[in-house]
N, C-alpha and C positions, 0 to 999 in steps of 0.2 A: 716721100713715100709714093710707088709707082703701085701700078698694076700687078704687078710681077713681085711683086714681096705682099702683098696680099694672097697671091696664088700662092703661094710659098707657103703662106701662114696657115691658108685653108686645108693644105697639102698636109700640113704637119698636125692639124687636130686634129684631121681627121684619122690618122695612124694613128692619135695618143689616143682617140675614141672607141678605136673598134676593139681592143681587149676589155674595155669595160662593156662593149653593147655582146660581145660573147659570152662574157662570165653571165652578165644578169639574165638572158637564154636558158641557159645553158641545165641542163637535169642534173649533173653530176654532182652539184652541191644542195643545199636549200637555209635559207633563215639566215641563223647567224652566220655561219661560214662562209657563206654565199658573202654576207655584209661584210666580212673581214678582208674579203679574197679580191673584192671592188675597190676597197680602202688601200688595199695595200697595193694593189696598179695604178692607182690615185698616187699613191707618194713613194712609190717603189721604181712604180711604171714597168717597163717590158720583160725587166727580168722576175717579175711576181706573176706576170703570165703565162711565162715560159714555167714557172715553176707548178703553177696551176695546171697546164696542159699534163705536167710529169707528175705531180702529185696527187691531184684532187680524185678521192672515192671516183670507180668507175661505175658506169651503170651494172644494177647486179640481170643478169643473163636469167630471163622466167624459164624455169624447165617444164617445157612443153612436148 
């Protein structure tokens, strides 16, 4: 095991990380859904984010 498959490795959790560290951010959900929607990029992974980014409530617009 080199250098270079360690970089590799860090390479790649860090992509598998950053839809979880968006969801938990993120205003468009809250609580449970929020927890579902982590879970399910947890064992879904990228296509439960992508479905997130298309599905999830959007913020509602204050009419000001």
């Amino acid at each position: 095991m080199g250098i270079s498959f360690l970089f590799s490795f860090l390479i790649l959790a860090l992509f598998w990380v950053i839809p979880l560290i968006m969801i938990a951010k993120s205003d468009r959900t809250h609580g449970g859904e929020k927890v579902a929607w982590i879970l399910a990029v947890i064992f879904i992974s990228w296509f439960a984010w992508v479905f997130y980014l298309l599905l999830a409530p959007l913020k509602q617009q204050s009419n000001a």
